[in-house]
C-alpha positions as CSV (number, residue, x, y, z in Angstrom):
1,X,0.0,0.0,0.0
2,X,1.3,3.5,-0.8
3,X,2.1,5.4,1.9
4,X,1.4,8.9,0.1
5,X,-2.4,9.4,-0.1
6,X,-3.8,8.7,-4.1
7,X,-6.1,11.9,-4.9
8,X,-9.0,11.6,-7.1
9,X,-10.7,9.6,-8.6
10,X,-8.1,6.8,-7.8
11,X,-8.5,7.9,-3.8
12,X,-9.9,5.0,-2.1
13,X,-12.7,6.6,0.1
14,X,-11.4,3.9,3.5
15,X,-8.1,4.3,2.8
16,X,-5.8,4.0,5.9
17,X,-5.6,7.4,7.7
18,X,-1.9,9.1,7.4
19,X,-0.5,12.4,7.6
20,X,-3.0,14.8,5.8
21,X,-1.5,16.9,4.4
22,X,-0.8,20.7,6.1
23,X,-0.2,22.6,3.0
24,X,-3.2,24.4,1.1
25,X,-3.4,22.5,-1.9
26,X,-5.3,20.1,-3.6
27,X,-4.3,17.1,-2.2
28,X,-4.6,18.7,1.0
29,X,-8.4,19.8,-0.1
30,X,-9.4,15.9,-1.7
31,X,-8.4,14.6,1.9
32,X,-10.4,16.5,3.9
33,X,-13.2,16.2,1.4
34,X,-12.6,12.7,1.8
35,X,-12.5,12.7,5.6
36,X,-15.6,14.5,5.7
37,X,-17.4,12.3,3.7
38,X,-16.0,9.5,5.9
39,X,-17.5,11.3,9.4
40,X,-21.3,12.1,7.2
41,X,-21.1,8.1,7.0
42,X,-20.0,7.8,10.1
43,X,-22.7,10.2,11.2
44,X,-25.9,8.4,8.9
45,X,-24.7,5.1,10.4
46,X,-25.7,6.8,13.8
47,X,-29.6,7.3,13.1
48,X,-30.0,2.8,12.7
49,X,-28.1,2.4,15.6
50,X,-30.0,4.7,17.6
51,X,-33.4,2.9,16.4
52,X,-31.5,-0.3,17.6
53,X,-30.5,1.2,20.9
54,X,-34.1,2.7,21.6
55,X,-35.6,-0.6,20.8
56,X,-32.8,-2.7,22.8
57,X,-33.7,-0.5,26.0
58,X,-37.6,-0.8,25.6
59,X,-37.1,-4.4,25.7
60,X,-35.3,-4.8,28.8
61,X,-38.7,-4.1,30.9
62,X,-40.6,-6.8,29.2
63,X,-38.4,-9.9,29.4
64,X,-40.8,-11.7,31.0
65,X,-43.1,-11.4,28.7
66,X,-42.6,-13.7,24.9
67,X,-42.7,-9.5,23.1
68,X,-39.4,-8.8,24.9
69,X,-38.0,-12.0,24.3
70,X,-38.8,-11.9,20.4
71,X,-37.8,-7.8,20.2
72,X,-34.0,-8.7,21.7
73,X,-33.7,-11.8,19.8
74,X,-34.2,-9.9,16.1
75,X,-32.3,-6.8,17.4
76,X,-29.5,-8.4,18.7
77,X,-28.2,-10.0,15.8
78,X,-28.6,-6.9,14.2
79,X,-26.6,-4.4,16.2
80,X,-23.5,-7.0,16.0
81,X,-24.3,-7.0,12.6
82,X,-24.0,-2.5,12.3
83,X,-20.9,-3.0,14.6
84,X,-19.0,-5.6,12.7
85,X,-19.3,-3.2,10.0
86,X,-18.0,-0.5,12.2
87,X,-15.5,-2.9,13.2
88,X,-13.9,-3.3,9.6
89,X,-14.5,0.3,8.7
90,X,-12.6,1.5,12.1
91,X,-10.1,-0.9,11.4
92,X,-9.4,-0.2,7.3
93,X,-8.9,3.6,8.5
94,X,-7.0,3.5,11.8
95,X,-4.8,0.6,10.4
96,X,-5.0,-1.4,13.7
97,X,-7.2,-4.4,13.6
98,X,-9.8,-3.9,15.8
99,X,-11.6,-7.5,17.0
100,X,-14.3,-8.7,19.1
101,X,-15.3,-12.4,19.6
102,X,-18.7,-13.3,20.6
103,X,-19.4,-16.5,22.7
104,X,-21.2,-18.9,20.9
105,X,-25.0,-19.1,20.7
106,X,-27.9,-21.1,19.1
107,X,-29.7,-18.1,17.8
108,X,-32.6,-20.4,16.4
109,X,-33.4,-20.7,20.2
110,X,-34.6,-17.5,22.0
111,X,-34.5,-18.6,25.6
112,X,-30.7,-20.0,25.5
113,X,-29.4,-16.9,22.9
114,X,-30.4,-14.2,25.3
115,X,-28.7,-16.0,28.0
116,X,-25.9,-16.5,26.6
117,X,-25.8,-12.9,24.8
118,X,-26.2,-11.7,28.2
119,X,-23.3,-13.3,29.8
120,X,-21.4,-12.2,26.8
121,X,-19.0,-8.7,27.1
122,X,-18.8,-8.0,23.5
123,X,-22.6,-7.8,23.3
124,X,-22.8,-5.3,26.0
125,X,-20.1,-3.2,24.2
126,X,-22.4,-3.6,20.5
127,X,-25.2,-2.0,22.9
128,X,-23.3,0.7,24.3
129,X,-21.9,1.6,21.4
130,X,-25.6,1.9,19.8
131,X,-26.4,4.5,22.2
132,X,-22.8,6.1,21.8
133,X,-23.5,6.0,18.2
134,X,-26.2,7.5,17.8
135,X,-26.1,9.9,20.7
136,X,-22.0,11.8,21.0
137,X,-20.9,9.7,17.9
138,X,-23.4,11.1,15.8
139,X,-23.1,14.8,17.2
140,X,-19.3,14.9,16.7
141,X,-19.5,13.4,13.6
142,X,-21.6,15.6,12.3
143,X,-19.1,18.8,12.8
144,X,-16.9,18.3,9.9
145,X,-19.9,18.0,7.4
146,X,-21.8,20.9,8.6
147,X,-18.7,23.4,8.9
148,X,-18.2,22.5,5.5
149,X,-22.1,22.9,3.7
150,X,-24.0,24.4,7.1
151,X,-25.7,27.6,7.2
152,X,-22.7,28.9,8.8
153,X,-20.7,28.8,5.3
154,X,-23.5,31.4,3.7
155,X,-22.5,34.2,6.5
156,X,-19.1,33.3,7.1
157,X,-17.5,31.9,4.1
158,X,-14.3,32.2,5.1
159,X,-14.1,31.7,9.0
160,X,-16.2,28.5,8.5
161,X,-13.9,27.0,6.0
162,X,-10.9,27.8,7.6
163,X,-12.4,26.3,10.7
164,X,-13.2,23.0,8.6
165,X,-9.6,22.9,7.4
166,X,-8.1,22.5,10.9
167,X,-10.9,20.3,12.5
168,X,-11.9,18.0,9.8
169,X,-8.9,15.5,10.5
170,X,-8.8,15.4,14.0
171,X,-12.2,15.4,14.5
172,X,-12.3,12.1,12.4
173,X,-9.7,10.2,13.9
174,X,-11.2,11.3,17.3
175,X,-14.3,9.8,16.7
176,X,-13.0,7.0,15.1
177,X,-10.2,6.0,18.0
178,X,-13.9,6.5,20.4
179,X,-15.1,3.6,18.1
180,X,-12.2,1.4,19.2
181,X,-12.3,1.9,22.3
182,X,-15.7,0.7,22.9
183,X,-16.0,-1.9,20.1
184,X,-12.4,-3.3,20.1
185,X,-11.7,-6.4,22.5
186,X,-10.6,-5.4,26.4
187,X,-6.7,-5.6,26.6
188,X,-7.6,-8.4,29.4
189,X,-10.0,-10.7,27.1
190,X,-7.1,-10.8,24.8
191,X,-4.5,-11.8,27.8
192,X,-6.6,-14.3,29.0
193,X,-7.4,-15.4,25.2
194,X,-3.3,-15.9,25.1
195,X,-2.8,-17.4,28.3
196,X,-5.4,-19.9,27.4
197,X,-3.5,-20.8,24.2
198,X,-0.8,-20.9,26.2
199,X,-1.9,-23.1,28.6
200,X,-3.0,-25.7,25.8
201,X,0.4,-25.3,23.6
202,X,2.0,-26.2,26.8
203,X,-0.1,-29.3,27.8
204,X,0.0,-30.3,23.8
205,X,4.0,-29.4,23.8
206,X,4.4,-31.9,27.0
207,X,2.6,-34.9,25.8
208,X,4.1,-34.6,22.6
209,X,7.6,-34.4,24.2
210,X,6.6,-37.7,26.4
211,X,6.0,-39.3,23.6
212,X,9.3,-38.6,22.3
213,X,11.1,-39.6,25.4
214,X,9.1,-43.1,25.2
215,X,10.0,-43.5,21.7
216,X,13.9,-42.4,22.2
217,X,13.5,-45.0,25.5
218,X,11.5,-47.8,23.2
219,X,14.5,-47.7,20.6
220,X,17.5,-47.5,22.8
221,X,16.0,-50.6,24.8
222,X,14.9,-52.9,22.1
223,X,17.6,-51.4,19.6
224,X,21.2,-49.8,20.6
225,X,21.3,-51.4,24.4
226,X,20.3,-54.8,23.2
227,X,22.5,-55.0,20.7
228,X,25.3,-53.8,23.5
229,X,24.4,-56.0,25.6
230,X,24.8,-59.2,23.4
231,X,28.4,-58.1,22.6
232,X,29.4,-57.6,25.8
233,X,28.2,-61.1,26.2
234,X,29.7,-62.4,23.1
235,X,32.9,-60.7,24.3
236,X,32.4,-62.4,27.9
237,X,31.9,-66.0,25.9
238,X,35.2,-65.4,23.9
239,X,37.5,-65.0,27.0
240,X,36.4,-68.4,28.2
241,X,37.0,-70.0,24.6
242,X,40.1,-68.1,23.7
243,X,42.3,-70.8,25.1
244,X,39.9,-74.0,24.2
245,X,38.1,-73.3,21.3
246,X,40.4,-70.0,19.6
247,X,38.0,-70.3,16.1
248,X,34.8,-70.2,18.1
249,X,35.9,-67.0,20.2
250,X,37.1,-65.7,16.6
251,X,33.4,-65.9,15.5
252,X,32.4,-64.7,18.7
253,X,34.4,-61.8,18.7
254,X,33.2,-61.0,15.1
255,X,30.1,-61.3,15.8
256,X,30.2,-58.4,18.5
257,X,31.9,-56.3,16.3
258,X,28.8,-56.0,14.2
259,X,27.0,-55.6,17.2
260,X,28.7,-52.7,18.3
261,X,28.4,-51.6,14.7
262,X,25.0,-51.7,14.2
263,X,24.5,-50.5,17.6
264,X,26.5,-47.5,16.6
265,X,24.5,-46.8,13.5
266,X,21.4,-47.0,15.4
267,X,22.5,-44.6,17.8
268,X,23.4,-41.8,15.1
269,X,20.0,-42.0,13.4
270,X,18.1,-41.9,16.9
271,X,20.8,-38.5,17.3
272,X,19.4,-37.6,13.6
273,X,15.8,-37.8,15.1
274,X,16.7,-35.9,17.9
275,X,18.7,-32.7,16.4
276,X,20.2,-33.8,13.0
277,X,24.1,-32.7,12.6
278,X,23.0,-31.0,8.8
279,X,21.6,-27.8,11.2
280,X,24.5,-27.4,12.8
281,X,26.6,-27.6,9.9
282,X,24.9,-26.1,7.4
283,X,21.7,-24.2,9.2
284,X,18.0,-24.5,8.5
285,X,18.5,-24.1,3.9
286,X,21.2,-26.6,3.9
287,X,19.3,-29.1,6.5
288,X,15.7,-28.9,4.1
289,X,17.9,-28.9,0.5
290,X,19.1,-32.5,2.2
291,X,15.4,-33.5,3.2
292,X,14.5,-32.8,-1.0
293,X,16.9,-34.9,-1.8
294,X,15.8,-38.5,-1.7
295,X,12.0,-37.4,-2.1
296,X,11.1,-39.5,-5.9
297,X,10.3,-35.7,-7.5
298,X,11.6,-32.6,-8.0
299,X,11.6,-30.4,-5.1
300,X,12.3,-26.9,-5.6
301,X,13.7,-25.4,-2.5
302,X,14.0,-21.6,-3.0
303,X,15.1,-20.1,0.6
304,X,16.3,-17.0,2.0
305,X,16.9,-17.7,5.8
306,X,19.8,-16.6,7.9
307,X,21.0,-18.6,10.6
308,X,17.8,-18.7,13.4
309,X,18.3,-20.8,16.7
310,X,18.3,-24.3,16.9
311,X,15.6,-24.9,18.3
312,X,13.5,-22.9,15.9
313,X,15.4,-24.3,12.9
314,X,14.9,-27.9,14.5
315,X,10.8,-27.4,14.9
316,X,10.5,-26.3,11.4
317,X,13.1,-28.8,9.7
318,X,11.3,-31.7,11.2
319,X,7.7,-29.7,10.4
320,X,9.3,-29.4,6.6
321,X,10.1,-33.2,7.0
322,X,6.8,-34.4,7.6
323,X,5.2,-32.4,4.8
324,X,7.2,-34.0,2.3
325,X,7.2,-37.3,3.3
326,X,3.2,-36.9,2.8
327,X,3.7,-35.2,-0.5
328,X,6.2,-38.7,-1.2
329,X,3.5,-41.2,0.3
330,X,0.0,-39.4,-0.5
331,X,-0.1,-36.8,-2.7
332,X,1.0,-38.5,-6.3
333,X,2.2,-34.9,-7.5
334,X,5.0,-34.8,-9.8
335,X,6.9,-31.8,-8.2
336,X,6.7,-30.3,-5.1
337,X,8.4,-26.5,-4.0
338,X,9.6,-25.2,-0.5
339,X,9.7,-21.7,-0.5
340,X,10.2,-18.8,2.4
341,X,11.7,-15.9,4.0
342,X,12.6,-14.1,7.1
343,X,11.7,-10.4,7.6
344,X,13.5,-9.8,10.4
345,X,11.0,-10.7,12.6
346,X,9.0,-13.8,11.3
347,X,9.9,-17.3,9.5
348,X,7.4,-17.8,7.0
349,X,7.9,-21.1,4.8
350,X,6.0,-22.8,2.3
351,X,5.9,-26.2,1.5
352,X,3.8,-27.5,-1.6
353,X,3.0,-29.3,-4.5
354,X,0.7,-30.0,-7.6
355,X,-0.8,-33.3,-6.3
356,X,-3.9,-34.7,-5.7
357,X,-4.8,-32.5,-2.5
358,X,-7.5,-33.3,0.1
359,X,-4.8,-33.2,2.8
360,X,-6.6,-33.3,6.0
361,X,-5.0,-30.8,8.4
362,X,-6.0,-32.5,11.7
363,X,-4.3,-35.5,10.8
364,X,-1.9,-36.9,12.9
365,X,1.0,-35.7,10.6
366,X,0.0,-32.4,9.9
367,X,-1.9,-31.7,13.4
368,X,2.1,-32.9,14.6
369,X,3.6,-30.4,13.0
370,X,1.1,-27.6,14.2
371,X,1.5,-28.3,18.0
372,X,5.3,-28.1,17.2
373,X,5.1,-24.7,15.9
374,X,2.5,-23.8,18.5
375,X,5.6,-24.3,21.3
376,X,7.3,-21.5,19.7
377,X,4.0,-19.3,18.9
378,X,4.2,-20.7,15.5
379,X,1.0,-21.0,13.2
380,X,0.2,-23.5,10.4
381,X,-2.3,-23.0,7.4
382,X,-3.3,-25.8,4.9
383,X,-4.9,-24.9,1.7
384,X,-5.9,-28.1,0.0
385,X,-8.8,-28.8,-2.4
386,X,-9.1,-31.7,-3.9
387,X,-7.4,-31.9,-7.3
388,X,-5.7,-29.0,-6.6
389,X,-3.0,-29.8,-4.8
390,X,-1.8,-28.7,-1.3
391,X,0.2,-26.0,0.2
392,X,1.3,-25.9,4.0
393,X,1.9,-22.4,5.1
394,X,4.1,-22.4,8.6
395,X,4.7,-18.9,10.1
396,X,6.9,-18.4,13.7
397,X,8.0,-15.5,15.1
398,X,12.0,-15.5,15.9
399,X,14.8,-13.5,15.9
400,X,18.5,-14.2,14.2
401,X,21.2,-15.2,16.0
């Protein structure tokens, strides 16, 4: 987005507010035209949501009766409704996202909506900001317009204009920063919101990680320490032959030497499961290019990512992993692409191909990889429609090291 405001006809009427302009010129002029075209909106959008307000109020007295019940259950939806659309407008201008998330309710059921409606925060917020609205809202509002066409301008052309130049802006962004403060989420909601995720990334995190441990545990048992543990007693066997029986305690000893061997190889791919050696040597672009190797198509692997920590590069190398061994197993494509970059901020990486698509993203592979990236704040996104192929979108904040 440009950050100079376009004038004319190419002006976008909810383009994001910047700078206006100080200077007296045109593109000073076709701002504040545009800004007080914005606040008339604002200020027409205030007469529905009084009507809603009125009729919200009047209800409250006769809940007990079925009119008050059916009144609040068709307004209701309604006013969230007028305030979403605040919502996007308020947000498109200010360029700050302002959100709001309802609790869930069967609306088809009177009784159990207005309970839960009334239990809910962000309804009470739709409601006061009705009556603000269509009340204050509506009277500042309506300054910029009426400095600019009111009766005033007929007496006092200039004073009124010049009055219009200097409050027009302001008077906007006022009104509109009002709107966020009652319709946007509290700064607590959205704390406990995180905690919550928090809470369940952790518990999610943990189990997967005791799984892991009981895996590492399962293989070193039934793999690496058996193996050990039969040369050692092949080795024990050969001391007591050595003298007796030399060829037998030959074969022995041969015999734990492959052991040891294959206990050894075992051990470096449970060490390559764990944090493989290719991200230390050659970071997080060397470790995937190595991953596209074997895979039976061509992978394109087009990355520009500095050295990140290990543990970040480790999440997403093994999240990488999984997403092309199920483009290998699943998705009969015949090529596949990993793609990303890192802004300085965020890892965002790409992982797709052309095949047969339908991946289900709550899978056990794919809802693996999300709790992975969920330990580091990470997010995953899975666009798949069938015959359309798939594309895994994984996003995590980090630093470089």
């Amino acid at each position: 987005m440009r950050d100079s405001f376009a004038v004319g006809a190419r002006a976008s009427w909810l383009a994001p507010l910047r700078a206006v302009p100080a200077r007296v010129d045109r593109d000073g002029f076709l701002e504040r035209l545009r800004l007080t075209a914005v606040s008339a909106a604002l200020a027409a959008a205030g007469i529905p949501a009084l009507a809603l307000a009125l009729v919200m109020t009047g209800a409250f007295p006769s809940l007990l009766s079925l009119t008050g019940f059916l009144m609040l259950w068709l307004v209701v939806p309604v006013a969230a409704y007028l305030t979403r659309a605040h919502r996007a407008v308020t947000t498109r201008l200010l360029g700050e996202p302002v959100v709001a998330q309802y609790a869930d309710a069967d609306w088809r059921n009177p009784v159990t909506a207005i309970a839960t409606w009334a239990r809910d925060p962000v309804r009470w917020r739709d409601f006061a900001f009705c009556w603000y609205s269509g009340t204050g809202g509506l009277l500042m509002s309506l300054v910029p317009p009426v400095l600019l066409v009111g009766p005033a301008i007929h007496v006092i052309i200039g004073p009124s204009l010049l009055v219009w130049w200097f409050v027009a802006e302001p008077m906007v962004r006022g009104r509109l920063r009002a709107d966020r403060g009652i319709l946007d989420q509290s700064r607590v909601q959205r704390l406990q919101q995180r905690v919550d995720q928090v809470v369940r990334s952790r518990a999610e995190t943990v189990d997967h990680n005791a799984a892991e441990l009981r895996r590492i545990e399962r293989d070193l048992h039934d793999g690496a320490q058996a193996r050990i543990a039969a040369a050692g007693m092949n080795v024990g066997l050969a001391e007591k032959l050595i003298h007796t029986d030399p060829d037998a305690a030959a074969e022995l000893l041969r015999e734990a030497r492959e052991s040891t061997v294959r206990a050894l190889e075992e051990l470096r791919t449970l060490v390559r499961g764990i944090h493989p050696p290719v991200l230390a040597d050659r970071g997080l672009v060397g470790g995937i290019e190595a991953l596209a190797i074997p895979i039976p198509i061509p992978v394109t692997v087009a990355l520009r990512v500095p050295r990140l920590p290990g543990p970040i590069e480790s999440a997403v190398y093994f999240a990488v992993a999984e997403c092309l061994a199920n483009v290998a197993k699943h998705a009969a494509a015949t090529r596949a692409w990993v793609v990303g970059e890192h802004d300085g901020e965020r890892l965002r990486v790409v992982v797709g191909d052309d095949g047969r698509g339908g991946a289900d993203p709550r899978g056990d592979g794919l809802a693996g990889v999300a709790r992975r990236l969920a330990a580091f704040d990470g997010t995953l996104e899975v666009t798949s429609p069938v015959g359309q192929g798939t594309e895994v979108r994984m996003e995590v904040p980090c630093r470089t090291i």
